[in-house]
N, C-alpha and C positions, 0 to 999 in steps of 0.2 A: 428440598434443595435450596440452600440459601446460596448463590452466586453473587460475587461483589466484584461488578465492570467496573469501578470507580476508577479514578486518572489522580492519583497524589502526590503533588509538587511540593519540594524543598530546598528552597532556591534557587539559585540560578535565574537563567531568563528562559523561557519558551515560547516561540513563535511557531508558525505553521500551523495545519490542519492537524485535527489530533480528534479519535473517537475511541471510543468506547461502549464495550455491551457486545450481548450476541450477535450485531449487524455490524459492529466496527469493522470486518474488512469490508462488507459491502459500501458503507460509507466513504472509505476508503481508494476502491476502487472505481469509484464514480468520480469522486474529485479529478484521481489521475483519467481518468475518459474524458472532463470534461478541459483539462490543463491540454491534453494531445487535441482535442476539437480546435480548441481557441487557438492553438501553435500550429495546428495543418502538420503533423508528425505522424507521415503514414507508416514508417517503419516502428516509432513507438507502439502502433496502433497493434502490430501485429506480436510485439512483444506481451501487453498490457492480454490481448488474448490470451495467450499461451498461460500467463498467468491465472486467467477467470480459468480456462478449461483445469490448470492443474490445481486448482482451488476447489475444484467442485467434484474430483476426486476423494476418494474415503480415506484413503491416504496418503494424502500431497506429498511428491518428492521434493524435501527442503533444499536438495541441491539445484533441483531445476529452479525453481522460487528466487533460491536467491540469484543464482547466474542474469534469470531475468531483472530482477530489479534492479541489479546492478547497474546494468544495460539502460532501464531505464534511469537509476540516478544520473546517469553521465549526461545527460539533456539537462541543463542549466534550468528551465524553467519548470520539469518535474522534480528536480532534485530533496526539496522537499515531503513533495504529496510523497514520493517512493521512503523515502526513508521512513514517514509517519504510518505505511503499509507494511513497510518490515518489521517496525517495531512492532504491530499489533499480531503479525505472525510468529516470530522470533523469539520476544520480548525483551 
Protein backbone atom coordinates (compact mmCIF):
# COMPACT_ATOMS: atom_id res chain seq x y z
CA UNK A 1 0.00 0.00 0.00
CA UNK A 2 1.53 3.10 -1.20
CA UNK A 3 -0.59 6.08 0.68
CA UNK A 4 0.44 9.77 -0.10
CA UNK A 5 -0.57 12.20 3.11
CA UNK A 6 1.30 14.86 1.21
CA UNK A 7 -0.26 18.86 1.55
CA UNK A 8 0.20 20.41 -2.21
CA UNK A 9 0.06 24.08 -2.47
CA UNK A 10 -0.44 26.39 -5.76
CA UNK A 11 -0.65 29.63 -4.90
CA UNK A 12 -2.49 31.55 -3.21
CA UNK A 13 -1.52 32.35 0.48
CA UNK A 14 -2.05 29.76 3.45
CA UNK A 15 -2.00 30.29 6.98
CA UNK A 16 -3.28 28.21 10.00
CA UNK A 17 -2.66 24.79 11.22
CA UNK A 18 -2.63 22.35 8.57
CA UNK A 19 -1.66 18.27 8.99
CA UNK A 20 -1.43 15.63 7.32
CA UNK A 21 -0.88 11.60 7.29
CA UNK A 22 -2.80 8.91 9.19
CA UNK A 23 -2.85 11.08 12.50
CA UNK A 24 -3.94 14.41 10.88
CA UNK A 25 -7.42 14.55 12.55
CA UNK A 26 -5.76 13.63 15.71
CA UNK A 27 -3.31 16.42 15.16
CA UNK A 28 -6.03 18.45 14.53
CA UNK A 29 -8.11 17.81 17.12
CA UNK A 30 -5.58 18.59 19.71
CA UNK A 31 -4.86 21.99 18.47
CA UNK A 32 -8.70 22.85 18.72
CA UNK A 33 -8.42 21.23 22.66
CA UNK A 34 -5.72 23.22 23.22
CA UNK A 35 -7.27 26.72 21.43
CA UNK A 36 -10.62 25.99 23.86
CA UNK A 37 -8.03 25.55 27.09
CA UNK A 38 -6.27 28.70 26.30
CA UNK A 39 -10.00 30.55 25.65
CA UNK A 40 -11.79 28.79 28.79
CA UNK A 41 -14.73 27.75 26.00
CA UNK A 42 -16.58 25.32 28.16
CA UNK A 43 -19.38 25.02 25.71
CA UNK A 44 -16.81 24.58 22.83
CA UNK A 45 -15.35 21.85 25.00
CA UNK A 46 -18.52 19.88 24.92
CA UNK A 47 -18.88 20.28 21.31
CA UNK A 48 -15.13 19.42 20.29
CA UNK A 49 -16.20 15.99 22.34
CA UNK A 50 -19.03 15.09 20.60
CA UNK A 51 -16.91 15.37 17.78
CA UNK A 52 -13.77 12.94 19.19
CA UNK A 53 -16.77 10.48 20.24
CA UNK A 54 -18.17 10.66 16.68
CA UNK A 55 -14.72 10.27 15.18
CA UNK A 56 -14.05 7.32 16.75
CA UNK A 57 -16.94 5.76 15.37
CA UNK A 58 -16.67 3.20 12.27
CA UNK A 59 -18.59 5.23 10.60
CA UNK A 60 -18.83 8.90 11.35
CA UNK A 61 -22.08 10.59 10.66
CA UNK A 62 -20.70 13.52 8.33
CA UNK A 63 -23.73 15.33 9.17
CA UNK A 64 -23.31 15.34 12.82
CA UNK A 65 -19.28 16.45 12.02
CA UNK A 66 -20.04 19.07 10.33
CA UNK A 67 -23.11 20.66 12.48
CA UNK A 68 -20.40 20.52 15.18
CA UNK A 69 -17.67 22.21 13.51
CA UNK A 70 -19.67 24.61 12.43
CA UNK A 71 -20.50 25.49 15.93
CA UNK A 72 -17.20 25.43 16.57
CA UNK A 73 -16.01 27.68 13.59
CA UNK A 74 -18.42 30.43 14.96
CA UNK A 75 -15.71 31.07 18.01
CA UNK A 76 -13.49 33.66 16.42
CA UNK A 77 -10.44 32.13 18.01
CA UNK A 78 -11.08 28.32 16.70
CA UNK A 79 -12.20 29.51 13.50
CA UNK A 80 -9.23 28.39 11.91
CA UNK A 81 -8.05 25.21 13.84
CA UNK A 82 -12.06 23.98 12.77
CA UNK A 83 -11.86 24.67 9.44
CA UNK A 84 -8.13 23.05 9.06
CA UNK A 85 -10.24 19.71 10.81
CA UNK A 86 -12.81 19.85 8.17
CA UNK A 87 -10.72 19.95 5.59
CA UNK A 88 -8.90 16.83 6.69
CA UNK A 89 -12.31 15.10 7.12
CA UNK A 90 -14.26 16.41 4.19
CA UNK A 91 -11.60 17.37 1.77
Amino acid sequence: MNDNYGITISGGTVSGPMAAGANAKAVQVNDLASLIERHDLPEARADLAAVTAELARPEPDRAVLRARLERLASYAALAESAAALATVIFG
